[in-house]
C-alpha positions as CSV (number, residue, x, y, z in Angstrom):
1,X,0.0,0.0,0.0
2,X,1.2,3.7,-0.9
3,X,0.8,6.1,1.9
4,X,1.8,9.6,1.3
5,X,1.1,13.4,3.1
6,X,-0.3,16.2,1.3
7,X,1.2,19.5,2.3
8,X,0.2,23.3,1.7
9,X,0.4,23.9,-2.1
10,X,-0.4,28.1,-2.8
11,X,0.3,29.2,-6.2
12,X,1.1,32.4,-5.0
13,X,3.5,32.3,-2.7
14,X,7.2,34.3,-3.0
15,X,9.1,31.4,-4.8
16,X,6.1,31.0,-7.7
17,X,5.8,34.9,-8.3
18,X,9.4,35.1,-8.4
19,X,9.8,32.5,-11.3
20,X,6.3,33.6,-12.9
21,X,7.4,37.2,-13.3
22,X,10.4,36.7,-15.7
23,X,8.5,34.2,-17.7
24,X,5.8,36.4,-18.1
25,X,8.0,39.2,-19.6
26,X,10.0,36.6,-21.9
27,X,6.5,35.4,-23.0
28,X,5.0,38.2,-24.1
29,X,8.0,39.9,-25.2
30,X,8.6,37.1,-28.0
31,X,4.5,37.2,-28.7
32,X,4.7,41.2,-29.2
33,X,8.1,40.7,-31.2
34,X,5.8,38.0,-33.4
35,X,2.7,40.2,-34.2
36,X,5.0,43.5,-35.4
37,X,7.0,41.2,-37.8
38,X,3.6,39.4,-39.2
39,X,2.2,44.0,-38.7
40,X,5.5,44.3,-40.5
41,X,5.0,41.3,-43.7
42,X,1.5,42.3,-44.5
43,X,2.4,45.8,-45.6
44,X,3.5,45.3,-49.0
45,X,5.4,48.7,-50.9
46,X,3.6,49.1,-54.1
47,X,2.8,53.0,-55.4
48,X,-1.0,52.3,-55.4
49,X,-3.3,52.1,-52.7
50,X,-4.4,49.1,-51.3
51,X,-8.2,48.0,-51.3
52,X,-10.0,49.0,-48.0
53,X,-10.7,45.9,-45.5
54,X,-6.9,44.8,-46.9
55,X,-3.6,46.1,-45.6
56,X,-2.2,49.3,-46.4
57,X,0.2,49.9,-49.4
58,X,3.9,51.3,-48.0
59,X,4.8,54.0,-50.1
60,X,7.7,55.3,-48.5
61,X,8.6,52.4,-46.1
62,X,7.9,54.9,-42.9
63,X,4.8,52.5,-41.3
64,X,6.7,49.3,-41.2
65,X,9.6,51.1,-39.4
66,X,7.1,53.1,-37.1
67,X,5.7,49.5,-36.0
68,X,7.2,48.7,-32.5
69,X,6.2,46.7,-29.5
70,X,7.2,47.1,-25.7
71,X,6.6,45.0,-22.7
72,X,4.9,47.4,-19.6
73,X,6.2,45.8,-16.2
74,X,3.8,48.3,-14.5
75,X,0.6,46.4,-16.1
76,X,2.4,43.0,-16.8
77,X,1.4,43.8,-20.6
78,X,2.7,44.2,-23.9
79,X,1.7,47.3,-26.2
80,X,2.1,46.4,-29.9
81,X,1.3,49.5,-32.7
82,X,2.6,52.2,-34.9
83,X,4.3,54.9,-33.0
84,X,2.3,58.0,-34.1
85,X,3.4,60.4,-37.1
86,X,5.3,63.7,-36.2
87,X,3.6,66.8,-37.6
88,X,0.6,68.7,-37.8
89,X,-1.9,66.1,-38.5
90,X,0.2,63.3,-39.5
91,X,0.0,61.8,-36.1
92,X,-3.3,59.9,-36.7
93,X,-2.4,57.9,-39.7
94,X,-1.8,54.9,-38.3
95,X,-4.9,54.7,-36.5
96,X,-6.7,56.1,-39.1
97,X,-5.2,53.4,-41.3
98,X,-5.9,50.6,-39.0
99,X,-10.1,51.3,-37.9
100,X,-11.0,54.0,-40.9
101,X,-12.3,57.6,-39.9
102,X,-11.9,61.3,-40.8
103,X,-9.4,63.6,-40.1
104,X,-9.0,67.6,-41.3
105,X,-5.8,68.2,-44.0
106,X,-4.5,71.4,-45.1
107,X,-3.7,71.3,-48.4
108,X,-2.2,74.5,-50.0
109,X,-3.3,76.6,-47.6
110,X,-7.1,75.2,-47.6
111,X,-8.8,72.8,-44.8
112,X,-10.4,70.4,-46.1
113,X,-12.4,66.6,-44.7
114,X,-10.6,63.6,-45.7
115,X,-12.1,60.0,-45.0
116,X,-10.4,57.6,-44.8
117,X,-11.5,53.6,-45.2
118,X,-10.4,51.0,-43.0
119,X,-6.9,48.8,-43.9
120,X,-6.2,46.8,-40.9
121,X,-2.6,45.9,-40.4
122,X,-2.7,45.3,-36.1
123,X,-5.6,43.4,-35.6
124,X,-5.0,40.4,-38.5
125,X,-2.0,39.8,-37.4
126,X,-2.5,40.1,-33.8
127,X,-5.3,37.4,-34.4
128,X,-2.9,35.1,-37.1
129,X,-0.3,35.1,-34.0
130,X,-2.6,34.6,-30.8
131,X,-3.3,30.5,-31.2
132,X,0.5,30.1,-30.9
133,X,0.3,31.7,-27.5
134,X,-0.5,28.9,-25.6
135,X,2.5,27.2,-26.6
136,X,4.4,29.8,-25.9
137,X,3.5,29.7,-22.3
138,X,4.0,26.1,-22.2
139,X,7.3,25.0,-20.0
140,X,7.8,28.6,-19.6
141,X,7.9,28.5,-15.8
142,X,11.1,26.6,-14.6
């Protein structure tokens, strides 16, 4: 006959935190650095626009090299998007890019409405790369 003693198992005591935590930032550092290069491979550099509901066109090569991703330690998060444009008005391209919307432009000297239509870029790949988290987080924790 097997006998044996069950002791107190928390998963939250100091010694599981303390290997949890750097797994966590390993984790979803490598799961951010996933989604910008699949952000990064779906914008293809052609001089005509892309169709709305497909990815935007890269004309000058800026939005691939504004895509960047960063883990927070403060939330236990990672943040994965296009850094916003400098200048006046520029700065909402990539959203506007990403979920469609209107924005005012000045051209020559004259304000005019400009709508734009949706070409997501973030969310596809986001989704294409989420199913392999899982296994990312498997034998993580040593």
């Amino acid at each position: 006959m097997i006998g044996f003693r069950l002791k107190y198992l928390s998963f939250d005591s100091p010694a599981v935190i303390a290997k949890v935590k750097p797994a966590k930032r390993k984790v979803l550092s490598r799961f951010g650095a996933f989604v910008r290069r699949t952000a990064k491979r779906s914008i293809r550099k052609r001089k005509n626009p892309s169709t709305p509901g497909s990815p935007p066109s890269s004309h000058t090569g800026l939005l691939k090299k504004l895509i960047l991703f960063g883990y927070d330690p403060d939330k236990d998060s990672v943040v994965i998007g296009a850094k916003r444009l400098g200048g006046r008005g520029k700065g909402d391209v990539p959203s506007l890019l990403e979920y469609g919307g209107t924005t005012m432009l000045v051209r020559r000297g004259k304000r005019e409405l400009a709508t734009y239509q949706a070409r997501p870029y973030m969310g596809p790949a986001y989704d294409k790369e989420e199913p392999k988290l899982p296994a990312m987080w498997r034998d993580s924790v040593k």
